[in-house]
N, C-alpha and C positions, 0 to 999 in steps of 0.2 A: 300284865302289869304295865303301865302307864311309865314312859320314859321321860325323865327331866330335859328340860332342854340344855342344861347341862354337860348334860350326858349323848344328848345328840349332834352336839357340838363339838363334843369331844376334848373341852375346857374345862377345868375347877374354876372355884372361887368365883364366877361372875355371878352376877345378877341374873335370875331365873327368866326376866321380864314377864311380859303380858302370856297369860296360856295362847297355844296355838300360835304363836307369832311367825313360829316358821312353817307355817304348813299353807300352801296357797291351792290345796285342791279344793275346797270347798267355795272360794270367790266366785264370784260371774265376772266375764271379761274387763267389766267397768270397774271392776275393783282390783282385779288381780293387777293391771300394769302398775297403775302407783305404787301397788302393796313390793313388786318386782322392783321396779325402782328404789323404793327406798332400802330393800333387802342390798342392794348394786352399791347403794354410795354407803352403807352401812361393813359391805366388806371392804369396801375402797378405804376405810377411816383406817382399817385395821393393819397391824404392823406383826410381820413375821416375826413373834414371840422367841423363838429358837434360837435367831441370830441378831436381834433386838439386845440381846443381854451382853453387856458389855463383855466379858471373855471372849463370848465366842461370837460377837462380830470382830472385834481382833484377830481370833485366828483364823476365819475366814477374810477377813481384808487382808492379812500377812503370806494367807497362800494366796490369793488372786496374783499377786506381784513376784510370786516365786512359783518354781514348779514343783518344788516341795522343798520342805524344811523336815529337819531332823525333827526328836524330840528336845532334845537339848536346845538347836537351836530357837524353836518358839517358845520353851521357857525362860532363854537368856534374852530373845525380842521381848516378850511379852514382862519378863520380870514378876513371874507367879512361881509356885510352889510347885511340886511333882502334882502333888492328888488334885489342887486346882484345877490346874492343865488337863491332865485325865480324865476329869470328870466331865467337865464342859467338850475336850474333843472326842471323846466317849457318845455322848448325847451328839454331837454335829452327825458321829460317824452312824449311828444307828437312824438317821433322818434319811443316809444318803449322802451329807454335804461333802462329807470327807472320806478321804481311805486311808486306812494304818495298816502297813506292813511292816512286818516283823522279820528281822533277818537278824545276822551273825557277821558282824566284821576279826576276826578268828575267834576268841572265845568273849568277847563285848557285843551286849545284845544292840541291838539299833532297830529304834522305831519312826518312820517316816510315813510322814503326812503327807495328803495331795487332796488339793481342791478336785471335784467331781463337777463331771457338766451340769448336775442335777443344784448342785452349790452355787455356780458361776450366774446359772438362771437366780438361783432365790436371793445371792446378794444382788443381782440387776435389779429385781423389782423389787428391794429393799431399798436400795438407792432412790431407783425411778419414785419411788414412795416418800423418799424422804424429801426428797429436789420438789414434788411434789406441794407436801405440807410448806417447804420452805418459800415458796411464791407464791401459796396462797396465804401466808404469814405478815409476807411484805406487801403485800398487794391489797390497798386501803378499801378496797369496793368488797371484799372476801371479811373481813370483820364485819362482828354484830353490835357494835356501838364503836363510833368515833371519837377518838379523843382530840380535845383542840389542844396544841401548844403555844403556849403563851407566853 
């Protein structure tokens, strides 16, 4: 059975596009570099969906500057709810971004967070990505129509 691309992309909800779009074994040399190319600046547009979403680039940007924070503490940072927090640092911690350990300060449980090298990389080029978009926003030759002001 015939997979979605979808599904080979490992996304919901986008757009299916053109059949075969991602498959570049069938090209001849003169076709496949464009077709490469554009596959290049098409993941380059794209933005780390995981830590894109506000919660949880917060609380990866709040452990980048700390070496960890409690649970409490990045809920009293962050100003969110218990299951909020959990959820969102839940999802970072099963990516890799983050670690939770569970301990015992005598009988009061304590959960602490810690940014992962695997984290510190994908907020980098989360950054690098958005610094990115951000000068090619300002930078008038990068726009597809000019506007005059008057």
């Amino acid at each position: 059975m015939a997979e979605s691309s979808a599904a080979r992309s490992g996304r919901r909800g986008e757009p299916l596009g053109r059949p075969g779009a991602g498959d570049l074994g069938d090209l001849g040399d003169a076709q496949r570099a464009p077709r490469e190319a554009g596959h290049q600046r098409q993941q380059a547009l794209e933005l780390d969906r995981l830590i894109h979403e506000r919660m949880r680039l917060a609380i990866v940007s709040a452990l980048a500057v700390n070496a960890s924070l409690t649970f409490n503490e990045l809920k009293q940072l962050l100003e969110t709810t218990d299951g909020n927090l959990s959820v969102h640092a839940r999802k970072l911690e099963e990516a890799g971004y983050v670690t939770c350990t569970k301990t015992f300060e005598g009988r009061l449980p304590r959960t602490e967070f810690r940014l992962t090298s695997a984290g510190r990389q994908a907020l980098g080029r989360y950054l690098d990505h958005m610094e990115a978009l951000i000068r090619a926003t300002r930078d008038p030759g990068h726009g597809s129509s000019e506007t005059s002001q008057g």
